[in-house]
C-alpha distance (Angstrom), angle and dihedral (degrees) to the residues before:
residue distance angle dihedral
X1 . . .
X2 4.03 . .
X3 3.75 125.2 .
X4 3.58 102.9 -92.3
X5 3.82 82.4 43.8
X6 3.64 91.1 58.9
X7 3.84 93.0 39.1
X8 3.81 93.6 54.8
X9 3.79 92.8 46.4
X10 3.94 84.4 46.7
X11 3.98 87.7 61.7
X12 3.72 104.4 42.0
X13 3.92 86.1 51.0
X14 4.07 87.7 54.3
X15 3.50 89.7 46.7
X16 4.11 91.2 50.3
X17 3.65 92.8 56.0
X18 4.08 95.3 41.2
X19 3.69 90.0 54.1
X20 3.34 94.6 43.0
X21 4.23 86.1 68.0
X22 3.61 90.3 -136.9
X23 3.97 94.5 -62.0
X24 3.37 93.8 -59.2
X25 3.93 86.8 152.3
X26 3.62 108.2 32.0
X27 3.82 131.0 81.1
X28 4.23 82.3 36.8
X29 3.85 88.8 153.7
X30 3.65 88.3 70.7
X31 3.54 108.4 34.1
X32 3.48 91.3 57.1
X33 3.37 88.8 56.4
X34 3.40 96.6 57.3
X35 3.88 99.4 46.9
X36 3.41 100.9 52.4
X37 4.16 93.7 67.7
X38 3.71 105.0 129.2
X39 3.39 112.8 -131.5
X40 4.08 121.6 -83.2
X41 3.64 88.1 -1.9
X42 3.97 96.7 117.3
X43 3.96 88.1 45.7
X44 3.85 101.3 38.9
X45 3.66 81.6 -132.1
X46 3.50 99.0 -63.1
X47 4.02 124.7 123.0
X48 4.43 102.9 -106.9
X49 3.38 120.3 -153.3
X50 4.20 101.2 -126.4
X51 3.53 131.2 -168.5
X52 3.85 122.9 -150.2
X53 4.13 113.0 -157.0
X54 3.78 97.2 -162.1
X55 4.08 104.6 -172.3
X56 4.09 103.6 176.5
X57 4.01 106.7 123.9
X58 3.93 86.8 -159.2
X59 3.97 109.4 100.4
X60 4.29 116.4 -88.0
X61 4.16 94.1 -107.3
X62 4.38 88.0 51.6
X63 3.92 103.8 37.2
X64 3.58 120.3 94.3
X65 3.65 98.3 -165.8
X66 3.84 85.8 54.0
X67 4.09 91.6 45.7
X68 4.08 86.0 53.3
X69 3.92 86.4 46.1
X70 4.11 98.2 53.9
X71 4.13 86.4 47.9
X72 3.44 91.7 56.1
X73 3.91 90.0 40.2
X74 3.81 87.9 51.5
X75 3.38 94.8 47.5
X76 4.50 95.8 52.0
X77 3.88 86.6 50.3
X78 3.16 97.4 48.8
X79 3.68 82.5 56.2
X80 3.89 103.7 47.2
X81 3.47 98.4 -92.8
X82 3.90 118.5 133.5
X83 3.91 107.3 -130.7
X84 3.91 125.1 -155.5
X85 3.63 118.1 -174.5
X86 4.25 129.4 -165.2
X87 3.91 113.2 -164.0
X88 3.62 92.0 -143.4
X89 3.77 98.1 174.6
X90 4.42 89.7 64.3
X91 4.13 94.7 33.3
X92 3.11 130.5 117.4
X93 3.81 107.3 -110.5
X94 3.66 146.4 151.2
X95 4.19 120.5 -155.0
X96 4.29 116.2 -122.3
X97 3.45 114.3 -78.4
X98 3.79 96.7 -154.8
X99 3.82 87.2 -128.1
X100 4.30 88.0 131.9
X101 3.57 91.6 -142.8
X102 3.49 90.2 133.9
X103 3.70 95.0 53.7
X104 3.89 85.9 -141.1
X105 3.84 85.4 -85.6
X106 4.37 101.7 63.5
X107 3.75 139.7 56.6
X108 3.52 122.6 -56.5
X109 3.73 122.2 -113.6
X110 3.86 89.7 -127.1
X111 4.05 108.6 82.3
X112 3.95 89.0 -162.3
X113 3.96 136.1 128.5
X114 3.66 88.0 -74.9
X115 3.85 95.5 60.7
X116 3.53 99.4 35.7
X117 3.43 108.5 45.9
X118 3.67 114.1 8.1
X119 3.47 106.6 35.4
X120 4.04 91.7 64.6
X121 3.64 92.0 50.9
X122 4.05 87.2 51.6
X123 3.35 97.5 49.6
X124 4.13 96.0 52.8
X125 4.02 90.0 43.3
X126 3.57 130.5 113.1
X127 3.77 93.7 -164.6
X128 3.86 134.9 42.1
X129 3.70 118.5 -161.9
X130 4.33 117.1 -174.8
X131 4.05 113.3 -161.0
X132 3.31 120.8 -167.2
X133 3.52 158.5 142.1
X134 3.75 129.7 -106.8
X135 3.82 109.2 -102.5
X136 3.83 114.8 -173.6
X137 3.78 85.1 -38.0
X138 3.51 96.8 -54.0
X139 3.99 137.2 88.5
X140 4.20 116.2 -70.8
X141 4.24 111.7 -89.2
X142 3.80 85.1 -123.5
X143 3.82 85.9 60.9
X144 3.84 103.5 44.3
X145 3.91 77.2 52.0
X146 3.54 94.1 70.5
X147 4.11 102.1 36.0
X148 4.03 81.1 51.5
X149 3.72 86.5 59.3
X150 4.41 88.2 48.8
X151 4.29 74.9 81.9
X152 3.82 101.1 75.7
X153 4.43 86.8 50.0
X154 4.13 97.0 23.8
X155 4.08 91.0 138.3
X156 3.61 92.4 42.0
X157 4.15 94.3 53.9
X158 4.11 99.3 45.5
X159 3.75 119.6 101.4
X160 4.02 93.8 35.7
X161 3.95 122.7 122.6
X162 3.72 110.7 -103.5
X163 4.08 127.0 -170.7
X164 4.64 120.8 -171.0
X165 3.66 110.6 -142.3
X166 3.92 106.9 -173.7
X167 3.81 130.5 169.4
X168 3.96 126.1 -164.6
X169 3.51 139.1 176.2
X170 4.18 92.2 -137.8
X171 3.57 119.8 83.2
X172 3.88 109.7 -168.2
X173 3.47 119.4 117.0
X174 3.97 95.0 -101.1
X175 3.70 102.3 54.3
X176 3.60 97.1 104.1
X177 3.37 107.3 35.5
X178 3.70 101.6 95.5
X179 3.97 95.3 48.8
X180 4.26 76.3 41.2
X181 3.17 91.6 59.6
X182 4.37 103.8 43.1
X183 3.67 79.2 49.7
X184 4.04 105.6 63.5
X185 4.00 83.2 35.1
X186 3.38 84.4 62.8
X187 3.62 102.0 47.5
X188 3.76 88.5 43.2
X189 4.18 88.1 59.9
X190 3.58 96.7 39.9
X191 4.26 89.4 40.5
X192 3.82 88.5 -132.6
X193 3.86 122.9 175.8
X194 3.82 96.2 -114.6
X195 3.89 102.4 -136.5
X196 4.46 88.3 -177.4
X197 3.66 140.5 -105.4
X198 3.70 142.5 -79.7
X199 3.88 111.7 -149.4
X200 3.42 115.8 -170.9
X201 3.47 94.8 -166.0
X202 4.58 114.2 174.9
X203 3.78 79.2 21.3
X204 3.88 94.6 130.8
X205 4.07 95.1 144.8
X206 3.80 144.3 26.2
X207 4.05 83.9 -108.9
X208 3.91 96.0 52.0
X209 3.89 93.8 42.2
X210 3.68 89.6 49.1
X211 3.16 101.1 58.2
X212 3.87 95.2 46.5
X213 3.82 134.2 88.3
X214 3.61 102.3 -106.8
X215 3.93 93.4 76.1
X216 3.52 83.1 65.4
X217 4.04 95.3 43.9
X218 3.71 92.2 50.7
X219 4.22 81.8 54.7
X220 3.20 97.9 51.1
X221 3.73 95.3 46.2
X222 3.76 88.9 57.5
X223 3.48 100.0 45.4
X224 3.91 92.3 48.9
X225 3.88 98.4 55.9
């Protein structure tokens, strides 16, 4: 492909993701799921104690997985709800080993950020949230990390209320499906009450996401726990 090749294909690709008004109507399966949550019917009423893995290694005022994160936040305090969140993407962390000398139901041999000061707050939560960013159509390393590490307390984290907030820079209608897909596996394992997703899909900068509907979505979803 020449330059003006490249150039050309540069533009029609801009224009793609400008027309698509940040995915505003793709992905409507799941957005409809997540707006139609009555109100308190997740909590029974009751304030939850929540925590929010964010996993983007770009800084809090750039990220867009982070920006969809802190709406969602805003929304479940403004609620009741008492919010904790781990910056996953800038802790300090080490991935599982597979060594089993946690016995899925112990201590991990890693003495890291993970064990020390997120792993408490996970185990006393009602709700899990995962924030990330779309990484070659899968979850962020800095995330799959962390839901290594659910190993050394597996029986300890089923049964909890779990939500996927994703952002991506694509817009067609398969962009999430993979990191979809590793997501309700997930739930299924860990028998989590599935509370919906947020997927920021033509979300490729704090501007673009912004100015879309799924800061407002991620809101709601808090507010209506």
């Amino acid at each position: 492909m020449n330059r003006r090749e490249f150039i050309k294909m540069g533009m029609l690709g801009s224009m793609t993701l400008f027309l698509s008004g940040c995915g505003m109507s793709a992905l409507a399966e799941d957005t409809s799921k997540t707006q139609d949550i009555p109100k308190g019917s997740i909590s029974g009423g009751k304030n939850m104690k929540i925590v929010v893995i964010s996993s983007s290694p770009h800084s809090k005022e750039e990220s867009t997985s982070f920006y969809l994160a802190s709406k969602f936040i805003e929304g479940a305090e403004k609620a009741g709800h008492e919010v904790f969140t781990f910056d996953a993407g800038n802790a300090y962390t080490h991935p599982c080993r597979g060594c089993d000398m946690c016995h899925m139901d112990g201590p991990c041999i890693w003495r890291d950020d993970i064990s020390t000061d997120l792993m408490p707050k996970m185990l006393e939560a009602d709700m899990l949230v995962l924030a990330t960013p779309l990484y070659y159509y899968g979850m962020s390393a800095q995330l799959k990390i962390v839901i290594d590490r659910f190993y050394s307390r597996t029986g300890q984290l089923h049964g909890k209320k779990s939500l996927l907030i994703a952002t991506a820079y694509n817009s067609a209608d398969w962009t999430m499906d993979a990191i979809s897909n590793h997501y309700d596996t997930l739930v299924r394992y860990m028998e989590w009450q599935d509370v919906g997703k947020v997927l920021g899909v033509g979300c490729g900068s704090r501007q673009l996401v912004e100015r879309s509907e799924f800061g407002d979505m991620a809101f709601k979803i808090g507010e209506n726990l």
